[in-house]
C-alpha positions in Angstrom: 97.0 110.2 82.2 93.9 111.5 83.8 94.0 114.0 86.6 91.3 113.2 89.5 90.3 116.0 91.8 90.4 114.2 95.0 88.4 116.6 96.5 85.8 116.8 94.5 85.2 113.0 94.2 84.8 113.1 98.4 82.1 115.4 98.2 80.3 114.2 94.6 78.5 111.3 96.4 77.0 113.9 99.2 76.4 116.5 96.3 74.4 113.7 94.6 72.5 112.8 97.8 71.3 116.4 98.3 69.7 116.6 94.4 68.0 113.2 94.5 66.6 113.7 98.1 65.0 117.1 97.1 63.5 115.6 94.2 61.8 112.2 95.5 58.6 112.2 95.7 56.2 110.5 97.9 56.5 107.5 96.5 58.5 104.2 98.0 61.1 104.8 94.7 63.3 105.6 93.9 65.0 106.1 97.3 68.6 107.2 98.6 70.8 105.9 100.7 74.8 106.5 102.1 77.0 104.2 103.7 80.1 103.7 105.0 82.3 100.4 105.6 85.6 99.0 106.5 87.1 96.3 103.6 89.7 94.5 105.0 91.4 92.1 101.7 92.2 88.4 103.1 94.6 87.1 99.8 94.9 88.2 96.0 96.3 85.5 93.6 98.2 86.3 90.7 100.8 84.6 88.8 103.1 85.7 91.7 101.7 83.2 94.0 99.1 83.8 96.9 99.3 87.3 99.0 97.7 87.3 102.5 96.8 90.3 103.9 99.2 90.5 107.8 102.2 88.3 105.6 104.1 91.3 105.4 101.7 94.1 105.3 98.7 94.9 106.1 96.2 97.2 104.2 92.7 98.0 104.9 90.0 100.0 102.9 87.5 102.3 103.7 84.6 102.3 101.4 82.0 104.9 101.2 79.1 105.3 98.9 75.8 105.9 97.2 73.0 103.6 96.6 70.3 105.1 94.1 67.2 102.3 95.2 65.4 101.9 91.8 63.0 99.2 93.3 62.7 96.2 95.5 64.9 94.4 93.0 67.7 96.8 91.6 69.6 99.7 92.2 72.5 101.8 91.6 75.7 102.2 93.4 79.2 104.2 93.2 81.3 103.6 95.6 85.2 105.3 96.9 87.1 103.6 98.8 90.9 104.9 99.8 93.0 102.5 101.0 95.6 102.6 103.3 98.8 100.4 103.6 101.3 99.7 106.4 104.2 97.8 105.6 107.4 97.9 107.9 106.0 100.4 110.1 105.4 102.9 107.1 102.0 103.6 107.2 100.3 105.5 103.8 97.5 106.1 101.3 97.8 103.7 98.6 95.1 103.8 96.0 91.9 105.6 95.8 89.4 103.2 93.7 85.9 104.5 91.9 83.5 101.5 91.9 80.1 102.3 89.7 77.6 99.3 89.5 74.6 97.6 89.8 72.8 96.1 93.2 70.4 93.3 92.3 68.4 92.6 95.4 66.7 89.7 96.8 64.6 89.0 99.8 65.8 88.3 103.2 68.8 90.8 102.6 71.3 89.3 100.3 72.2 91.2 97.5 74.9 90.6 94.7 76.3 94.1 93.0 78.7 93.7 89.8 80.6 96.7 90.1 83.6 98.2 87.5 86.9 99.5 89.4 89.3 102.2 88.3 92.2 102.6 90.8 94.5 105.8 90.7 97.2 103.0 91.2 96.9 102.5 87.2 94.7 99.2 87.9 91.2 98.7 86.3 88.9 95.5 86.7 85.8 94.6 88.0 84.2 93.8 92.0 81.9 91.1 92.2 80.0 91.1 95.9 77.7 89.3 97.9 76.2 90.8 100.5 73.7 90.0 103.2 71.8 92.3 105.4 72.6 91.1 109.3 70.6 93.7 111.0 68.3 96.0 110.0 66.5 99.5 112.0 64.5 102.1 111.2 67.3 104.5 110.5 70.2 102.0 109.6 71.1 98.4 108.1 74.0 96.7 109.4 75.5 94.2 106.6 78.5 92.2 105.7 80.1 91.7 102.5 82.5 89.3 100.5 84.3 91.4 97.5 85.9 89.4 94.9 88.1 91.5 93.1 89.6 91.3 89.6 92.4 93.6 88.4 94.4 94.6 85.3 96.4 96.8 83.9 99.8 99.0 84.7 102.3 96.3 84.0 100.8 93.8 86.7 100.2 90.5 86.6 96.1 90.1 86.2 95.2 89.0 89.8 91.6 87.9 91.7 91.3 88.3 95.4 88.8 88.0 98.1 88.3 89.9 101.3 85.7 90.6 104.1 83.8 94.1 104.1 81.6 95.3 107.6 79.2 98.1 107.2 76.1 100.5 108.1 73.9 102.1 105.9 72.1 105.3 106.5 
């Protein structure tokens, strides 16, 4: 089994901000830019029937992350995003998933990323997302998101899910 430095993975996305900021040049690309979000998961299917999020939990994710803007049409992104769970009024930290990926961007603000997922929880799959730019400002874009997760691995059933994602980028 792998050891992950939690730590280390917290700080590797600001760490990476810092060395591609000081070496951009004046040019519109590549460009940087952080963000952070809430992920709330609505229901993941699997072969044991549908789960709703609020049935008899609830959990909620808090995804944050780097976007390395190649140009106007692709980019790079890695995204973290612990998750929290409260179930029977236990609240905890549940997982802790890395998503690498690619953005492919179109005009008006949508933008579908096919990301790869690796969960400390022993799962692995893949995050497809739409996303759509609401509101956009000088400094910050306010979007929305709809993940569509697919999981493996660690003696689970294979499962797909869908959820609802809010965030600003900066």
């Amino acid at each position: 089994m792998i050891k992950i430095n939690c730590k280390l993975i917290l700080i590797l996305p600001f760490i990476l901000i810092g060395f591609i900021a000081n070496s951009q040049n004046t040019s519109e690309y590549p460009k940087v830019a952080a963000y952070f979000s809430v992920s709330h998961p609505i229901v993941t299917l699997s072969s044991n029937l549908p789960a709703y999020n609020f049935d008899h939990s609830y959990t909620v994710g808090f995804p944050i992350g780097i976007n390395i803007i190649k140009s106007a049409k692709l980019a790079y992104s890695i995204e973290i995003v612990p998750t929290l769970n409260s179930s029977k009024g236990v609240t905890k930290t549940s997982n802790l998933s890395i998503q690498p990926g690619l953005i492919f961007r179109y005009p008006n603000g949508f933008n579908f990323l096919t990301r790869m997922a690796f969960e400390t929880g022993g799962r692995y799959g893949t995050n497809l997302v739409f996303n759509k730019v609401l509101y956009k400002t000088k400094m910050n874009s306010y979007w929305v998101s709809v993940p569509i997760p697919t999981r493996f691995g660690n003696n689970a059933p294979a499962s797909v899910g869908i959820g609802l994602q809010f965030g600003v980028t900066f």
